[in-house]
C-alpha positions as CSV (number, residue, x, y, z in Angstrom):
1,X,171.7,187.8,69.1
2,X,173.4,186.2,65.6
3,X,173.8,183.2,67.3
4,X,170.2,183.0,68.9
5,X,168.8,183.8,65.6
6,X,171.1,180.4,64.6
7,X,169.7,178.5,67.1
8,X,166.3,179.1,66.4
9,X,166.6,178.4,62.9
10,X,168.7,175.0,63.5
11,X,165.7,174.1,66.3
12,X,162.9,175.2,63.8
13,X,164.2,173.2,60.9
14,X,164.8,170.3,63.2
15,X,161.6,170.4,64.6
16,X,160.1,170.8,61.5
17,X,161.9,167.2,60.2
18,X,161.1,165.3,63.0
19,X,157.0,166.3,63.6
20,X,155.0,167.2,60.8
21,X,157.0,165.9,57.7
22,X,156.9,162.4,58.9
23,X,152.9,163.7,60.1
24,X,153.1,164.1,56.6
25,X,154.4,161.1,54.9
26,X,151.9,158.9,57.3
27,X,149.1,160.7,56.2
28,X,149.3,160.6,52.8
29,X,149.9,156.4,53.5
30,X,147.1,156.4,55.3
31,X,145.3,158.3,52.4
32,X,146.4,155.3,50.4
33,X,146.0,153.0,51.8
34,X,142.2,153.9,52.9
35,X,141.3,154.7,49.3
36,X,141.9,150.9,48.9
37,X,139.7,150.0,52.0
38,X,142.5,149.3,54.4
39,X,141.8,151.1,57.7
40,X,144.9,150.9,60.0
41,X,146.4,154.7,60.4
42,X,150.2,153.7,62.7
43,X,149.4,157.2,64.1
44,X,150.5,156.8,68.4
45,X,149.7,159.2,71.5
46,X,146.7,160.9,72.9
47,X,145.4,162.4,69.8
48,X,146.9,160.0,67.6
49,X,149.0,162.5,65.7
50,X,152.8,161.0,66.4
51,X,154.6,157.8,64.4
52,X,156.5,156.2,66.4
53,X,159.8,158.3,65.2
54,X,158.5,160.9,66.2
55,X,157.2,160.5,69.9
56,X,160.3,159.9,70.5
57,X,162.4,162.2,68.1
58,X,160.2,164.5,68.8
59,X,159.4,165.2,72.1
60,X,163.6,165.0,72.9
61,X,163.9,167.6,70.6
62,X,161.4,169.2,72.5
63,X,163.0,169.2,76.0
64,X,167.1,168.9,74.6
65,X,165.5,172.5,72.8
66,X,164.4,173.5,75.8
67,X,167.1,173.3,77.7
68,X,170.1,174.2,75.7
69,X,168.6,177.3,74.5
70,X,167.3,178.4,77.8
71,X,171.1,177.9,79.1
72,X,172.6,179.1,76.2
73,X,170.8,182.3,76.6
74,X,171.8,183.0,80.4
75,X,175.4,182.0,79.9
76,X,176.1,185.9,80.1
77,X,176.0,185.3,84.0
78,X,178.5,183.1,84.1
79,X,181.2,185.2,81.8
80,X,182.8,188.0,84.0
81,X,183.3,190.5,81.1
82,X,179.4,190.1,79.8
83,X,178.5,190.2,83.5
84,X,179.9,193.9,83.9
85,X,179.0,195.2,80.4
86,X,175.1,194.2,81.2
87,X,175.4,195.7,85.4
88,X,176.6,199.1,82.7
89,X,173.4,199.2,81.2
90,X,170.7,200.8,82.5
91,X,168.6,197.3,82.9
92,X,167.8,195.7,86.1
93,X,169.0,191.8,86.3
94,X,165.3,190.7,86.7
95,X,164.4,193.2,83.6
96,X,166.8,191.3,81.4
97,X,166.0,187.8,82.9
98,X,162.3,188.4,82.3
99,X,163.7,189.8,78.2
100,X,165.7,186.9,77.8
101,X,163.0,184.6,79.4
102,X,160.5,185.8,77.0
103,X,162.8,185.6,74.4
104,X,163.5,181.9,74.2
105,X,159.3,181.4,75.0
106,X,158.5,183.1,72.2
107,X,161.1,181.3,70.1
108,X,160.6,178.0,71.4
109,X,156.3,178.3,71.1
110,X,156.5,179.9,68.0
111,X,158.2,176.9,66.0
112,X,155.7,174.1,68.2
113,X,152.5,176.6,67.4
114,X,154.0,176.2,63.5
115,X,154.5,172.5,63.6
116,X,151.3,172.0,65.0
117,X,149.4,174.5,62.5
118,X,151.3,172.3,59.7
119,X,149.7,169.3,61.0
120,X,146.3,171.0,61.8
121,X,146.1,171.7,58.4
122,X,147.1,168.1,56.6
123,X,144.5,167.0,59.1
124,X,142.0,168.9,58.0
125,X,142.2,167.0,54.5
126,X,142.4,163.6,56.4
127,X,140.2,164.3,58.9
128,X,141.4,161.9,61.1
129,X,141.5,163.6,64.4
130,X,139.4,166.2,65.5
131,X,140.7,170.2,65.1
132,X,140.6,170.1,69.1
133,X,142.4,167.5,70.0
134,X,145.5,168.9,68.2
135,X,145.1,172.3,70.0
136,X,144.6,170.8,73.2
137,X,147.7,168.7,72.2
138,X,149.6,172.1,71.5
139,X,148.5,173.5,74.9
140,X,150.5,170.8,76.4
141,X,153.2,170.6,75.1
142,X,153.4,174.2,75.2
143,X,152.8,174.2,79.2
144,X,155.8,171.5,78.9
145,X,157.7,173.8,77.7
146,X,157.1,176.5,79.4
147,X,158.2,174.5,82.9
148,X,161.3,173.4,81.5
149,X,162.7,176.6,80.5
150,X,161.3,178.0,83.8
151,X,163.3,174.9,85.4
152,X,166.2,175.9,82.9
153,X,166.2,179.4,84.0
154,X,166.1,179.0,87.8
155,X,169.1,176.2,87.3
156,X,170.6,179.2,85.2
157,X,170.7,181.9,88.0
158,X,171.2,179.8,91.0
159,X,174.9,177.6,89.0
160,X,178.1,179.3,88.0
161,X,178.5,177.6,85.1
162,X,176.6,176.6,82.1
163,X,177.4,173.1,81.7
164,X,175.9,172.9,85.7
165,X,173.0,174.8,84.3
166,X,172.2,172.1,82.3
167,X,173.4,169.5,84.7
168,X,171.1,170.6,87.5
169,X,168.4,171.5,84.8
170,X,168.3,167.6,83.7
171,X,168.5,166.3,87.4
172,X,165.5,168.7,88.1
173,X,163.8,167.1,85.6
174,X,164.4,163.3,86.3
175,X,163.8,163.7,90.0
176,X,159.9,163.4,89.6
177,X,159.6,160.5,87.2
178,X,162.3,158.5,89.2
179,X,160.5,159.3,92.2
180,X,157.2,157.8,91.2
181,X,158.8,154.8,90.1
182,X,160.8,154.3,93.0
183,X,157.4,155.0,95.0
């Protein structure tokens, strides 16, 4: 649990860095530089909320996050002495896979709902982009997230080993983009 706690501050503060500081630092620019009549914003992607640093910073975060966590948080099943110190306890393996799922959701949409409140909010001042663009922005990415740590988990229960885990958990995850451009 320590070490969860860890890894959710590490991916909070990173996230934190890479998406709405640099949201940040471009909007007071852009506050500048429109003051003196010069309209260009540098803002990229759907709702025009990313730099360029952080689409891609960003959104790897987002899915390395994703990924690690969700495997680092089933690699219980893979260790024989945590494996019979869980069957002792009066929890059912889809109880504690459900717990544990829940668990690195709530974790990992917690710190995007943050970053995107953060941004919500310098917006407001701006008023760049409208209020629901960024929450419709949030829902996706949140519904991105959700499918990879589903992915994550799924890779979790079916390997024997972590680093597999995360090896299947990856190739799962490239299939469909290589597939359309192969197609």
């Amino acid at each position: 649990l320590r070490r969860m706690k860890g890894m959710g501050f590490i991916y909070a503060l990173l996230s934190f860095i890479t998406f709405p500081m640099f949201y940040i630092m471009s909007a007071v620019e852009y506050a500048e530089s429109a003051a003196s009549g010069y309209r260009y914003n540098g803002f990229e992607g759907i709702p025009e909320i990313y730099t360029p640093v952080t689409a891609v910073l960003y959104f790897a975060l987002v899915i390395c996050g994703a990924v690690l966590i969700s495997v680092f948080i089933n690699s219980f099943m893979h260790n024989r002495r945590a494996v019979d110190v869980f069957h002792a306890l009066p929890v059912k393996r889809g109880q504690q896979l459900m717990a544990n799922f829940a668990a690195v959701v709530t974790l990992l949409l917690g710190v995007q709902f943050f970053c995107y409140s953060v941004v919500a909010v310098v917006n407001s001042f701006i008023g760049f982009v409208s209020f629901g663009d960024i929450v419709m922005e949030t829902l996706r990415v949140a519904l991105l997230t959700v499918l990879i740590v589903v992915i994550a988990f799924f890779c979790s229960v079916c390997c024997n080993a972590g680093l597999d885990s995360a090896m299947f958990t990856g190739a799962f995850l490239i299939i469909v983009p290589a597939y359309s451009l192969l197609v």
